[in-house]
PQR file of N, CA, C, O and H, with PARSE charges and radii, in Angstrom:
ATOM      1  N   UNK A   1       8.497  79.072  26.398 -0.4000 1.5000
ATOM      2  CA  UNK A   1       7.076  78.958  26.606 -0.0000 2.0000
ATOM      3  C   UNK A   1       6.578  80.217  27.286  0.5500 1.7000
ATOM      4  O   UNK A   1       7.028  80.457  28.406 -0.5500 1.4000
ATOM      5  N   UNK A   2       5.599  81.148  26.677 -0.4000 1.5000
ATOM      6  CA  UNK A   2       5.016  82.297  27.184 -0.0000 2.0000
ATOM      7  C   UNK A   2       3.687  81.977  27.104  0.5500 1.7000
ATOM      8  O   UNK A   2       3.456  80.979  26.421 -0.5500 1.4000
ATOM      9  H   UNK A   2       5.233  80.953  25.767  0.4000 1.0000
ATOM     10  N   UNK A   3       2.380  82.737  27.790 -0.4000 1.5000
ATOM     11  CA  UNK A   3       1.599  83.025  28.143 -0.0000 2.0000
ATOM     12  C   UNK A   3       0.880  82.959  27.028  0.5500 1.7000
ATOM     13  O   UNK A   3       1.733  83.064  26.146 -0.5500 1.4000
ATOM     14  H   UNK A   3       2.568  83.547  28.346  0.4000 1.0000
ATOM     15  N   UNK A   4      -0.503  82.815  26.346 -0.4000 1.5000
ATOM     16  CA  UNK A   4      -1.051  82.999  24.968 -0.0000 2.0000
ATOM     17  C   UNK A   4      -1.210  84.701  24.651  0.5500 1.7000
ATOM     18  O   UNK A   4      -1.060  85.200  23.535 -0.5500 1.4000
ATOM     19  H   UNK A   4      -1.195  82.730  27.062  0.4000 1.0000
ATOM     20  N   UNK A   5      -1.550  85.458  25.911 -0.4000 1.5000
ATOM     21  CA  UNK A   5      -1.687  86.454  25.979 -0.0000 2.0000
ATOM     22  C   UNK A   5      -0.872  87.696  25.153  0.5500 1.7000
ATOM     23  O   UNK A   5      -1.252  88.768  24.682 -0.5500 1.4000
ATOM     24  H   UNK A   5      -1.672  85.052  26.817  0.4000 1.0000
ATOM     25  N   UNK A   6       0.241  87.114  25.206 -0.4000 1.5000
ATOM     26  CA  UNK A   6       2.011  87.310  24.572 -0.0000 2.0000
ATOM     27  C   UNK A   6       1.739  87.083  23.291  0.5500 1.7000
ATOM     28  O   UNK A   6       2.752  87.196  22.600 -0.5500 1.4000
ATOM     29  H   UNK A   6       0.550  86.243  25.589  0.4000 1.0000
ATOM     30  N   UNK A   7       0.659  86.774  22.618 -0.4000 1.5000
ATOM     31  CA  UNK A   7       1.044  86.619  21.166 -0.0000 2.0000
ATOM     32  C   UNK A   7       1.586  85.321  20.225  0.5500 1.7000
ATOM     33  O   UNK A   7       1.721  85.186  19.009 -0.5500 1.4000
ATOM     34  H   UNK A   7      -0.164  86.682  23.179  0.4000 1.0000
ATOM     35  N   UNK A   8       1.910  84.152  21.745 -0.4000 1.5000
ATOM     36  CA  UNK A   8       2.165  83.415  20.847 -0.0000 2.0000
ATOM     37  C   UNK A   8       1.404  82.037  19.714  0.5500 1.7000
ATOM     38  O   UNK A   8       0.282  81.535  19.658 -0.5500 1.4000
ATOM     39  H   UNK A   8       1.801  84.262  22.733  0.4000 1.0000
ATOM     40  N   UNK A   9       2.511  81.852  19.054 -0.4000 1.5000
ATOM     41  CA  UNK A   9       1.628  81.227  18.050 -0.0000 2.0000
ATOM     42  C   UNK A   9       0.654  80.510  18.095  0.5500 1.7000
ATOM     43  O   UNK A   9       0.660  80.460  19.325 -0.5500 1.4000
ATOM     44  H   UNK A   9       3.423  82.259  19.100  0.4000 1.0000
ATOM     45  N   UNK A  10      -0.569  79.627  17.708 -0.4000 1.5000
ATOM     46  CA  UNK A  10      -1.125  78.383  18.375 -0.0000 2.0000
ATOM     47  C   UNK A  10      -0.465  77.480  18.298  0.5500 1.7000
ATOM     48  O   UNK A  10      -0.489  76.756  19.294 -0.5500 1.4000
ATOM     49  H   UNK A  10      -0.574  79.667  16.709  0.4000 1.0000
ATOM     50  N   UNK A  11       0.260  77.129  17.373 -0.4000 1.5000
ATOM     51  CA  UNK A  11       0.833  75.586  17.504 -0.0000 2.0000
ATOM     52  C   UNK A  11       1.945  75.321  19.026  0.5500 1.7000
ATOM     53  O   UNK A  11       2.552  74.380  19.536 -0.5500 1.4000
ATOM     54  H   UNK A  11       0.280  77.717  16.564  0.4000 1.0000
ATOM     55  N   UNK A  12       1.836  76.050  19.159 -0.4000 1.5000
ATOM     56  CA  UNK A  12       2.758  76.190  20.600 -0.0000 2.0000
ATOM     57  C   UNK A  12       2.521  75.515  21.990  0.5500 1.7000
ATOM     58  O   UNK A  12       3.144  74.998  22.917 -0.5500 1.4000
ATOM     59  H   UNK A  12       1.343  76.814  18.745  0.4000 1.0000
ATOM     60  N   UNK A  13       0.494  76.013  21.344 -0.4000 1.5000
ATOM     61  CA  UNK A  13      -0.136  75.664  22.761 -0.0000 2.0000
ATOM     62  C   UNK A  13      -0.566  74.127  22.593  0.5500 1.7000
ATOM     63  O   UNK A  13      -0.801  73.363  23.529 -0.5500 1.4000
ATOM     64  H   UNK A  13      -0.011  76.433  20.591  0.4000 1.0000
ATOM     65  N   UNK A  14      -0.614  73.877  21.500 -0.4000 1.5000
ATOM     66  CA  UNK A  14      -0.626  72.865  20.891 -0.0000 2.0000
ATOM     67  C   UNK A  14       0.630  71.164  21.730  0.5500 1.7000
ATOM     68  O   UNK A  14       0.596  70.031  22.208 -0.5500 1.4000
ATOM     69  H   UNK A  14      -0.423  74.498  20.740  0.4000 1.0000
ATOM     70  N   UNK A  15       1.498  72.304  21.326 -0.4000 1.5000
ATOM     71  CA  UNK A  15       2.653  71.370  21.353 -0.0000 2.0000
ATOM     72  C   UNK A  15       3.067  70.449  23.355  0.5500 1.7000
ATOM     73  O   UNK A  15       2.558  70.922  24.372 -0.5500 1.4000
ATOM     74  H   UNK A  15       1.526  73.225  20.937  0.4000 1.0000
ATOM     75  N   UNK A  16       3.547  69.819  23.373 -0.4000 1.5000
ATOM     76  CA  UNK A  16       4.022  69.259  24.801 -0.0000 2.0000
ATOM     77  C   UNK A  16       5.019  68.987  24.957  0.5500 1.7000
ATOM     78  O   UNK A  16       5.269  67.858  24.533 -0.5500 1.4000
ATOM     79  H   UNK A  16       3.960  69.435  22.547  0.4000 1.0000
ATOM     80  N   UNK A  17       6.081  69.655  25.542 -0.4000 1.5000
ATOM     81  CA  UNK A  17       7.379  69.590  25.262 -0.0000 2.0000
ATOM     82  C   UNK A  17       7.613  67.952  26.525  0.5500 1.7000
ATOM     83  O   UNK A  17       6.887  67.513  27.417 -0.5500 1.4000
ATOM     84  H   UNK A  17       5.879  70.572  25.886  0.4000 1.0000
ATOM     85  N   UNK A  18       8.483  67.658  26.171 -0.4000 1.5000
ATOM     86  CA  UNK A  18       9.128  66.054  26.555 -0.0000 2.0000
ATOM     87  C   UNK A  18       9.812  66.478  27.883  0.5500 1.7000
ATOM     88  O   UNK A  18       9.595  65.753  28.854 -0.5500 1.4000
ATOM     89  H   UNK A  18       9.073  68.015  25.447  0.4000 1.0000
ATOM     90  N   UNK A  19      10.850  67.887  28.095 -0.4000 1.5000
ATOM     91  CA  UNK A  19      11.501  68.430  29.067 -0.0000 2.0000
ATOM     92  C   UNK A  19      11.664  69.388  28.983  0.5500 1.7000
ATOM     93  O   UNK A  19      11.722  69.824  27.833 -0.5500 1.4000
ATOM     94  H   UNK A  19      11.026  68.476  27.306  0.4000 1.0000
ATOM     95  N   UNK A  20      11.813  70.178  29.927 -0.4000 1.5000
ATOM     96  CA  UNK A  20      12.210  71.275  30.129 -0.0000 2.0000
ATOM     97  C   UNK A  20      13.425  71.817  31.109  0.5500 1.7000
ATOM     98  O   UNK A  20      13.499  71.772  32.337 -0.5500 1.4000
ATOM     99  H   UNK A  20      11.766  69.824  30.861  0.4000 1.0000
ATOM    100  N   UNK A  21      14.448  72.400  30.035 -0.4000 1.5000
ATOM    101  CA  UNK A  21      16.045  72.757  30.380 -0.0000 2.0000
ATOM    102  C   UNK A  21      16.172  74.411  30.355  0.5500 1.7000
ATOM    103  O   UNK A  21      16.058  75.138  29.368 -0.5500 1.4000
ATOM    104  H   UNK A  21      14.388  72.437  29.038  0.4000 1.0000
ATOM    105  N   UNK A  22      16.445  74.800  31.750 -0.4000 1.5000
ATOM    106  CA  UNK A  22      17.195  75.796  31.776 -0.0000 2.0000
ATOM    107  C   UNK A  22      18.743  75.950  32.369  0.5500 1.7000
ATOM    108  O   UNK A  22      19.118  75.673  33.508 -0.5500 1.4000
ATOM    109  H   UNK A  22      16.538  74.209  32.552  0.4000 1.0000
ATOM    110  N   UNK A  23      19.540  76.477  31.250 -0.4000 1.5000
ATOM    111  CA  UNK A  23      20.829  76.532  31.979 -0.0000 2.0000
ATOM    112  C   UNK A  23      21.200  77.737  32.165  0.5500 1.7000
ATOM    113  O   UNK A  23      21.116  78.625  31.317 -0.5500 1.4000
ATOM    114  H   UNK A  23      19.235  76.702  30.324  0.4000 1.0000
ATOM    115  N   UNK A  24      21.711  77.879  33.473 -0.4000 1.5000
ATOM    116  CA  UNK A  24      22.480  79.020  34.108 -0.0000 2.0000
ATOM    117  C   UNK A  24      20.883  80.211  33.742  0.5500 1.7000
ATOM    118  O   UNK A  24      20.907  81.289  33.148 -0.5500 1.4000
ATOM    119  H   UNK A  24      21.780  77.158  34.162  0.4000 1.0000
ATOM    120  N   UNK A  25      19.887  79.626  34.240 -0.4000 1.5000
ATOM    121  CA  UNK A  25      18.652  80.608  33.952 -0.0000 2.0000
ATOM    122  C   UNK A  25      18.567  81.782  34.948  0.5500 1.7000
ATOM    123  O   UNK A  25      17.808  82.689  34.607 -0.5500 1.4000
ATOM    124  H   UNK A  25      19.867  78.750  34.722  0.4000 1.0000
ATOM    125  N   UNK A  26      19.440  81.966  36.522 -0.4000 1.5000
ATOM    126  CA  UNK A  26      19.379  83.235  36.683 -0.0000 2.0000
ATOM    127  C   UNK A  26      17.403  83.235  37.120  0.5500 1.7000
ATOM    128  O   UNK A  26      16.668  84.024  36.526 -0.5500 1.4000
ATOM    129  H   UNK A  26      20.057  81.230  36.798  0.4000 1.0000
ATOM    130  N   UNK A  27      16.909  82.382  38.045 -0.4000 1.5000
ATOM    131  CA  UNK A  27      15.189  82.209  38.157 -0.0000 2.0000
ATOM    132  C   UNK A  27      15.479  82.872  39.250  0.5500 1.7000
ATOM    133  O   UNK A  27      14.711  83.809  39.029 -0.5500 1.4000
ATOM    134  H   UNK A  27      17.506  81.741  38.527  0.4000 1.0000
ATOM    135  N   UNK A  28      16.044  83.187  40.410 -0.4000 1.5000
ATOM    136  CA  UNK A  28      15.765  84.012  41.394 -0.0000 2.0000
ATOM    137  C   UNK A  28      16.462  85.721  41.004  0.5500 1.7000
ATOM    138  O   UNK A  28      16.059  86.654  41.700 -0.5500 1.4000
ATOM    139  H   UNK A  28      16.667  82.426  40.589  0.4000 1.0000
ATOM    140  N   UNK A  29      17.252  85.938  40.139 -0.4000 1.5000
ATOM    141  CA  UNK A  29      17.734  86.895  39.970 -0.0000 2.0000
ATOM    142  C   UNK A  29      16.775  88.011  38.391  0.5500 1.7000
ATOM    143  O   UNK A  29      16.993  89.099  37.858 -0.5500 1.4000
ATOM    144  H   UNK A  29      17.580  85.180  39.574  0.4000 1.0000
ATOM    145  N   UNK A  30      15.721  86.888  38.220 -0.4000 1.5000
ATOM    146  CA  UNK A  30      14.644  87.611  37.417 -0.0000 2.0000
ATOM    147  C   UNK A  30      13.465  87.522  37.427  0.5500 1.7000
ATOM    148  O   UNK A  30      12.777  86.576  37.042 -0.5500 1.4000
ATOM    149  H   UNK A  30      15.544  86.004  38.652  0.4000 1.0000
ATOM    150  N   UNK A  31      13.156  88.478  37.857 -0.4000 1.5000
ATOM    151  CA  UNK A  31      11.284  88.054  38.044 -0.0000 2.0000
ATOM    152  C   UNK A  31      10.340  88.067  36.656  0.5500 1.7000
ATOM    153  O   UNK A  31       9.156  87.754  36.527 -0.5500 1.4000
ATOM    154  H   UNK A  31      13.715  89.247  38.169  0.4000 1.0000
ATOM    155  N   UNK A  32      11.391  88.589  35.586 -0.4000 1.5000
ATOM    156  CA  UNK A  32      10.633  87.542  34.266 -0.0000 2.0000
ATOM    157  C   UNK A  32      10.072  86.074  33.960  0.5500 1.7000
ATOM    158  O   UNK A  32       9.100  85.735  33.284 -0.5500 1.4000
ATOM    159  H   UNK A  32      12.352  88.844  35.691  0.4000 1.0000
ATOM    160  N   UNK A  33      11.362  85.020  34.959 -0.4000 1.5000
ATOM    161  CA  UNK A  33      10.621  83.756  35.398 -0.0000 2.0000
ATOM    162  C   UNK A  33       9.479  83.431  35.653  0.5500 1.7000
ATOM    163  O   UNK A  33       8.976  82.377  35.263 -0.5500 1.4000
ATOM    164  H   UNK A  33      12.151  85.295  35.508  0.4000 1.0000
ATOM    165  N   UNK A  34       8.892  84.303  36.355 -0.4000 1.5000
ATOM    166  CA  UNK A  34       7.472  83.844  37.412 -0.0000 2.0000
ATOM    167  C   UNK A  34       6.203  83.587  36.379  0.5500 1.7000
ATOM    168  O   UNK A  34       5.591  82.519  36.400 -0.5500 1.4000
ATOM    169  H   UNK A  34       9.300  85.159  36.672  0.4000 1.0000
ATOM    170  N   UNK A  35       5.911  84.511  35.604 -0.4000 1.5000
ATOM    171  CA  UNK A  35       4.957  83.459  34.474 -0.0000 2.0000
ATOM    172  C   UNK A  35       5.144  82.577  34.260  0.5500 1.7000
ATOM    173  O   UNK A  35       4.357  81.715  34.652 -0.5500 1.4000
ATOM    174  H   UNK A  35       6.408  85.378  35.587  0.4000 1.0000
ATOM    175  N   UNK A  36       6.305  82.207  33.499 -0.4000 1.5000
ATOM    176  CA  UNK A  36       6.567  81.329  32.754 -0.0000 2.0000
ATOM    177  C   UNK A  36       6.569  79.433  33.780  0.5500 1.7000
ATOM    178  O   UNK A  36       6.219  78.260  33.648 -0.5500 1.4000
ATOM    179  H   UNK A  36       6.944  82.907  33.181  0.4000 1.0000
ATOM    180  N   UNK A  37       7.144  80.253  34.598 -0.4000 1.5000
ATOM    181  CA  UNK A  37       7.293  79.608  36.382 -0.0000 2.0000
ATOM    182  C   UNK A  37       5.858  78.782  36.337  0.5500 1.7000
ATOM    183  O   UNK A  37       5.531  77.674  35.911 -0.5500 1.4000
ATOM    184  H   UNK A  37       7.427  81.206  34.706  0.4000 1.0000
ATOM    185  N   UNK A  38       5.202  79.816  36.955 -0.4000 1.5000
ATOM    186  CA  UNK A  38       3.469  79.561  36.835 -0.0000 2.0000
ATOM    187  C   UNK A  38       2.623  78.777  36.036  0.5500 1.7000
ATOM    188  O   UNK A  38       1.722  78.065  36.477 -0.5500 1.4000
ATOM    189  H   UNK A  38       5.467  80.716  37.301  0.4000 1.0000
ATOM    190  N   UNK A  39       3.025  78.963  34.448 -0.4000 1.5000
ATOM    191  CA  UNK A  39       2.641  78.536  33.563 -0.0000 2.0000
ATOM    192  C   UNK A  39       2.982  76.526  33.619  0.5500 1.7000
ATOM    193  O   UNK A  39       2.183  75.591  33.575 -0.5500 1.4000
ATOM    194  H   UNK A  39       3.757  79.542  34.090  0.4000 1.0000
ATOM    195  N   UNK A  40       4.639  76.551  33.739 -0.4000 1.5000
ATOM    196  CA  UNK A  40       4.994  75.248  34.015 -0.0000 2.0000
ATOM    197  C   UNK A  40       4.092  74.696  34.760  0.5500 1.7000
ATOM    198  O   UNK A  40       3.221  73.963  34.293 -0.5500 1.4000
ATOM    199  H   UNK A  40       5.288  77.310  33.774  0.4000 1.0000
ATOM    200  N   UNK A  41       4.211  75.017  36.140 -0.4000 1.5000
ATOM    201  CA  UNK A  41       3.326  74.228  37.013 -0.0000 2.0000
ATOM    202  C   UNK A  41       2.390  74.115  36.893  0.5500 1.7000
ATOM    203  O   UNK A  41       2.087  72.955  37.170 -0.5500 1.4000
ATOM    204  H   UNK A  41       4.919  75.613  36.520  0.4000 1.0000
ATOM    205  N   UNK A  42       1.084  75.028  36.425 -0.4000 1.5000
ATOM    206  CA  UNK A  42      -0.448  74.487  35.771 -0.0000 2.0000
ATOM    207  C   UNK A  42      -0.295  73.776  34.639  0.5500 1.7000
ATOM    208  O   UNK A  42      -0.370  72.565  34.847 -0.5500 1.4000
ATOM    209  H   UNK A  42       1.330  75.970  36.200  0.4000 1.0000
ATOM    210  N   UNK A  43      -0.106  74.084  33.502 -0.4000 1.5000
ATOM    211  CA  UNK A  43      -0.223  73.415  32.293 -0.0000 2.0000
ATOM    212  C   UNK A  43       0.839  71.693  32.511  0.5500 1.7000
ATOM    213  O   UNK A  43       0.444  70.532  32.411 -0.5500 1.4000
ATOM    214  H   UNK A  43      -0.045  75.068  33.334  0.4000 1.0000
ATOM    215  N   UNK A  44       1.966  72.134  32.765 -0.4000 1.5000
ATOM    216  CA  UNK A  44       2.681  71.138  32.631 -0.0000 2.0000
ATOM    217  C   UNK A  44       3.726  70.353  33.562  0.5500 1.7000
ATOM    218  O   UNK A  44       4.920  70.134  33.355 -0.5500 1.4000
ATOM    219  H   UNK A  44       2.288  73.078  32.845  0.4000 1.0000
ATOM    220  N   UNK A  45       2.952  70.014  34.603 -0.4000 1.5000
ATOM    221  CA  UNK A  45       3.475  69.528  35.719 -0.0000 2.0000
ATOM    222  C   UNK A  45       3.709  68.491  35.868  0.5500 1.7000
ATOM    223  O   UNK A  45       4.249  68.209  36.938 -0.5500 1.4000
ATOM    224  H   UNK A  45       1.983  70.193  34.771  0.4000 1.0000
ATOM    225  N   UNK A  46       3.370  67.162  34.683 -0.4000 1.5000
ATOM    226  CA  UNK A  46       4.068  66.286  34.988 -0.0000 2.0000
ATOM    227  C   UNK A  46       5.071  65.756  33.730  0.5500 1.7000
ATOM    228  O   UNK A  46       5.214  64.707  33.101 -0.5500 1.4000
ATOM    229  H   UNK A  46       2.931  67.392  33.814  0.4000 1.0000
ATOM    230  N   UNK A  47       5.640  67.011  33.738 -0.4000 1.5000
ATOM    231  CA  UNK A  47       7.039  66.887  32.512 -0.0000 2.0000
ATOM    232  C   UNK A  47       7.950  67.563  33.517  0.5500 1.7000
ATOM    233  O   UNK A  47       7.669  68.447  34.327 -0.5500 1.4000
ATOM    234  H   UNK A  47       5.524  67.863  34.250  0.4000 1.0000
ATOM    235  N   UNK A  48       8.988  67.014  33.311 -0.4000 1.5000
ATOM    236  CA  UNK A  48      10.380  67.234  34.172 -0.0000 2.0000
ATOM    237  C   UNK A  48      11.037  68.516  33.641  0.5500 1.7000
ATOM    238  O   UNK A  48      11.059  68.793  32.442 -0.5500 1.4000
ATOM    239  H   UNK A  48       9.216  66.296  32.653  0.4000 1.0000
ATOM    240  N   UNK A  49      11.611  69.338  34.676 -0.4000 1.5000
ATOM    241  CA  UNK A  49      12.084  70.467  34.669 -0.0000 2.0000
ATOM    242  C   UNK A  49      13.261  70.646  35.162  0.5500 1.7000
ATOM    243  O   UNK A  49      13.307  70.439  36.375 -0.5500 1.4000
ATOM    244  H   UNK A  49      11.593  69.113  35.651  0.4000 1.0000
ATOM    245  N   UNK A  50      14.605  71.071  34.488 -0.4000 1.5000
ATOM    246  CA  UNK A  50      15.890  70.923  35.019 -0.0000 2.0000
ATOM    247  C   UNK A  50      16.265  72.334  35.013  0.5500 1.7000
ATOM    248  O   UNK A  50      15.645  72.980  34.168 -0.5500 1.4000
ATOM    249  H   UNK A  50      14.568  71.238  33.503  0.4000 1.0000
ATOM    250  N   UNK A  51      17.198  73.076  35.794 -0.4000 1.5000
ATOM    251  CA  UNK A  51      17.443  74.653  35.750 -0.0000 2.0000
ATOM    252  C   UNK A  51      18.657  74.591  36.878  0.5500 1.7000
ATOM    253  O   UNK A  51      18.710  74.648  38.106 -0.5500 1.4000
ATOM    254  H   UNK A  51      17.701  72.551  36.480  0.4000 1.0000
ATOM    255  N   UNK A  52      19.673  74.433  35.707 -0.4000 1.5000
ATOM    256  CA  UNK A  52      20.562  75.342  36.642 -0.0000 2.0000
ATOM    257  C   UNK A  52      21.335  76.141  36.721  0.5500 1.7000
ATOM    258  O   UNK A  52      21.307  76.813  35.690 -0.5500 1.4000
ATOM    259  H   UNK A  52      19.629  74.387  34.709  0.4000 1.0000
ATOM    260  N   UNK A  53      22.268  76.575  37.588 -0.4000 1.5000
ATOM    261  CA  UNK A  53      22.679  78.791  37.863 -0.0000 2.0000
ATOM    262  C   UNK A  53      24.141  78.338  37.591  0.5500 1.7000
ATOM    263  O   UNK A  53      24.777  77.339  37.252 -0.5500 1.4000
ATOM    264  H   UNK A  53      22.292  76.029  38.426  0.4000 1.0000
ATOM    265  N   UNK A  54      24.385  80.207  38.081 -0.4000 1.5000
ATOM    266  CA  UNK A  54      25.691  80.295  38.148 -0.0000 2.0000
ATOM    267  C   UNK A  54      26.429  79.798  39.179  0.5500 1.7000
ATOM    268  O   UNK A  54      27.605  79.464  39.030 -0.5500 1.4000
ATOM    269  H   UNK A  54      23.869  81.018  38.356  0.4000 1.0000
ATOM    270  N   UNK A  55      25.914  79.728  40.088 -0.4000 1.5000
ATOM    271  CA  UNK A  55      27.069  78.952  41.609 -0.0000 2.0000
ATOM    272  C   UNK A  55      25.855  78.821  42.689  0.5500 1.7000
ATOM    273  O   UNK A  55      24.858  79.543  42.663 -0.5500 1.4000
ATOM    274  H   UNK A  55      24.959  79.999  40.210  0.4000 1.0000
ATOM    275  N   UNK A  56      26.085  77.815  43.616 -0.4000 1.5000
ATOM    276  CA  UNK A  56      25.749  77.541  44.211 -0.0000 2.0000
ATOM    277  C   UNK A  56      24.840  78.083  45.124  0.5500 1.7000
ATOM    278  O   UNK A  56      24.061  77.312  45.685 -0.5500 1.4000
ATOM    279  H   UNK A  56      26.895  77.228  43.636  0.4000 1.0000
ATOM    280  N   UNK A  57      24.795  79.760  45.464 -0.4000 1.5000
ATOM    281  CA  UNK A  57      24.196  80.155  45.969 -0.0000 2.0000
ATOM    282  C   UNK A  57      23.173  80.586  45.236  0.5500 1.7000
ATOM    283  O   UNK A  57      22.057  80.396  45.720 -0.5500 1.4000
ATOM    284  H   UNK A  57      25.428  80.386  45.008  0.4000 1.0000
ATOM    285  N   UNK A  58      23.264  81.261  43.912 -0.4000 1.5000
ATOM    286  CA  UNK A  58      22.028  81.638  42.991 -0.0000 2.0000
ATOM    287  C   UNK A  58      21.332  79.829  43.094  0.5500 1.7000
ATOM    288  O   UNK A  58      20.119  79.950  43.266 -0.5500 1.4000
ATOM    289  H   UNK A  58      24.171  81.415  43.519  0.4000 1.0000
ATOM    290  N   UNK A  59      21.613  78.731  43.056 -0.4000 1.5000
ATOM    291  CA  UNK A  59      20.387  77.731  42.557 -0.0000 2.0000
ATOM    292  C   UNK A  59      20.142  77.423  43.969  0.5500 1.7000
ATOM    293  O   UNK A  59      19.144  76.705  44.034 -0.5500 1.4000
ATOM    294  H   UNK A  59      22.598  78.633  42.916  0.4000 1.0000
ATOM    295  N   UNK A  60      20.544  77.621  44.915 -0.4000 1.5000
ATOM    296  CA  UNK A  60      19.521  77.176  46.523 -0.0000 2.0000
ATOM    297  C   UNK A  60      18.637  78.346  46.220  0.5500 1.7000
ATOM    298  O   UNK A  60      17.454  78.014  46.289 -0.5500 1.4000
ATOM    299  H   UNK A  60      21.355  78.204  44.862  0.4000 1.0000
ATOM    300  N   UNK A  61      18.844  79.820  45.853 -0.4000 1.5000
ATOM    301  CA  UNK A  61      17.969  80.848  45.799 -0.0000 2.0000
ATOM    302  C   UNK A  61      16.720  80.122  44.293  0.5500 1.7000
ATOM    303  O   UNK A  61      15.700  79.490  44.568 -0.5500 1.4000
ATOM    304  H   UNK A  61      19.805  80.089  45.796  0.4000 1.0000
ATOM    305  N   UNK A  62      16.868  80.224  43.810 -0.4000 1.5000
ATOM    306  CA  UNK A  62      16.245  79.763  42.999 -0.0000 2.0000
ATOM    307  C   UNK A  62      15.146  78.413  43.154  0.5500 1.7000
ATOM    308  O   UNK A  62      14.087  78.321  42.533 -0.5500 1.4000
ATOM    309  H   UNK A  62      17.697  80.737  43.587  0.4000 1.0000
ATOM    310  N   UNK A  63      15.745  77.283  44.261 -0.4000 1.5000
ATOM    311  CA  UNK A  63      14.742  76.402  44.393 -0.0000 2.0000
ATOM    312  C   UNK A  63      13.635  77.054  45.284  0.5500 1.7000
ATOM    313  O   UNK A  63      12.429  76.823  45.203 -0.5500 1.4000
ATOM    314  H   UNK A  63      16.605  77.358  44.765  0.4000 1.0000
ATOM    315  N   UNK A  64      14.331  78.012  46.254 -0.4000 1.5000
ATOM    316  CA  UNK A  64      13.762  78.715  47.298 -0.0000 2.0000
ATOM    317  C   UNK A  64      12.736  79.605  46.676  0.5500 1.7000
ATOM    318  O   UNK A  64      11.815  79.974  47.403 -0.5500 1.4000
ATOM    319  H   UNK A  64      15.311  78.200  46.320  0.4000 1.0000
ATOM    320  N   UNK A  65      12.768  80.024  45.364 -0.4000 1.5000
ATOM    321  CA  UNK A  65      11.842  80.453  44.075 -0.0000 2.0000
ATOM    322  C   UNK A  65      10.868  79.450  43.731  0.5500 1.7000
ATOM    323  O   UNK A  65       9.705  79.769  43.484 -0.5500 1.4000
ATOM    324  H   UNK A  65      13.517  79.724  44.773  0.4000 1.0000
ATOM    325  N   UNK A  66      11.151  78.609  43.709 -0.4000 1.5000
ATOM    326  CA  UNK A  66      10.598  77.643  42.613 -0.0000 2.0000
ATOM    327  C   UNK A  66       9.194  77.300  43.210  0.5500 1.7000
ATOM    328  O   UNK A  66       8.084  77.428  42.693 -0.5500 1.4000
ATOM    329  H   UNK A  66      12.096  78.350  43.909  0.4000 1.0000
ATOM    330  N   UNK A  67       9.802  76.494  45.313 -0.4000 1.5000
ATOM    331  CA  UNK A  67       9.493  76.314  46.038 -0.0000 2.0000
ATOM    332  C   UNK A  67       7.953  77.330  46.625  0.5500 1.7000
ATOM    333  O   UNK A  67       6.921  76.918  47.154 -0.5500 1.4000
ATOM    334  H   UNK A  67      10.704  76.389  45.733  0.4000 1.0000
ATOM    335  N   UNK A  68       8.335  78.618  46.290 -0.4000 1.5000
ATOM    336  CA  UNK A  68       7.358  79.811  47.326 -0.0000 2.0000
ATOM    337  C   UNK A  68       5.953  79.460  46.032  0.5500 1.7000
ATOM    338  O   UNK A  68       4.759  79.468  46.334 -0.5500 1.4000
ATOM    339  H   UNK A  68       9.173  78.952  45.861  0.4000 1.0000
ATOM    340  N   UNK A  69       6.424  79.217  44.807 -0.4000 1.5000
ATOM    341  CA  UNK A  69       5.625  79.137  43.914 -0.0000 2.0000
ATOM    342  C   UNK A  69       5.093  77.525  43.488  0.5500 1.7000
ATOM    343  O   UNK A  69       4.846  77.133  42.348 -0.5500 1.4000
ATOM    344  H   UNK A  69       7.394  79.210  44.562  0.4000 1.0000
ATOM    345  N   UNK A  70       5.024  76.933  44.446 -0.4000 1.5000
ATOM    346  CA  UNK A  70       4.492  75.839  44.506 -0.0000 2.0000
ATOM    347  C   UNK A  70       5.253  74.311  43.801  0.5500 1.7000
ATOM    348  O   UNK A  70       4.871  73.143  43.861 -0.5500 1.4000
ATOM    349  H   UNK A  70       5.225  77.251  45.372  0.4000 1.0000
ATOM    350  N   UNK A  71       6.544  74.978  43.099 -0.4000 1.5000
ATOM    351  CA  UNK A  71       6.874  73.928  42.234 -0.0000 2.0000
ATOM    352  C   UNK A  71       7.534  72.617  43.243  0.5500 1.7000
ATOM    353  O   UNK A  71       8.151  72.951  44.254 -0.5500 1.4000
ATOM    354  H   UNK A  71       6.855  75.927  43.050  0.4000 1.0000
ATOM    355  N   UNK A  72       7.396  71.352  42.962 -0.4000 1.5000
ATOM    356  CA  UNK A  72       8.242  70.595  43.945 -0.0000 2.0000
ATOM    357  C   UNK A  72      10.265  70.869  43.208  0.5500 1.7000
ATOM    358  O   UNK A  72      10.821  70.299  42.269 -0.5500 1.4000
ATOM    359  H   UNK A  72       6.894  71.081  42.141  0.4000 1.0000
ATOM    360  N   UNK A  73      10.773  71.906  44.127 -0.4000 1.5000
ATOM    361  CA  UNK A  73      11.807  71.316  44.083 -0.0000 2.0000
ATOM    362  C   UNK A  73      12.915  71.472  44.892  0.5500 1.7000
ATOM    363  O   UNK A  73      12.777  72.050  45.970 -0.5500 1.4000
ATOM    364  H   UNK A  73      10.321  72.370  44.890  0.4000 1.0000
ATOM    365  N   UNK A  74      14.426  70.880  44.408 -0.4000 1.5000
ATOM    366  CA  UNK A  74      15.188  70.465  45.114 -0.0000 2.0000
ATOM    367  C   UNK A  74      16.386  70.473  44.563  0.5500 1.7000
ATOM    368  O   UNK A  74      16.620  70.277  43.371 -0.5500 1.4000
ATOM    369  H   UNK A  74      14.539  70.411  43.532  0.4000 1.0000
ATOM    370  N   UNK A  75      17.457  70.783  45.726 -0.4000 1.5000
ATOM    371  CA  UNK A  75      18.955  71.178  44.616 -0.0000 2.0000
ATOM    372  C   UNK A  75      19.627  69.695  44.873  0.5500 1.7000
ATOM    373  O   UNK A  75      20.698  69.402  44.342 -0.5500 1.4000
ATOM    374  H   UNK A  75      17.267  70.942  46.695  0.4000 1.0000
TER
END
């Protein structure tokens, strides 16, 4: 899920995804996340969001991401 700005298609914006899975997504170790980050939480905040890292310390960093950006979460 990107930004409309990005080009993407309409049916996209269209669409409502059921969940949202990231594995081993690496959200504090890329600040490519943070749109997309952003985007979750306005548009689609009450669909469930799962994301998780490589070890233990990247996903406390990462909720600690999630967290500064308003998302509710929790490891």
């Amino acid at each position: 899920l990107h930004d409309v700005d990005q080009g993407d298609p309409a049916w996209l914006h269209q669409a409502r995804p059921d969940l949202v899975l990231g594995q081993n997504a690496g959200l504090a170790a890329y600040a490519t996340w943070v749109p997309t980050i952003r985007m979750l939480i306005e548009r689609y905040s009450d669909v469930p969001c799962v994301f998780t890292d490589y070890c233990e310390e990247a996903a406390h960093r990462g909720c600690m991401m999630l967290a500064g950006l308003g998302a509710d979460a929790e490891a």
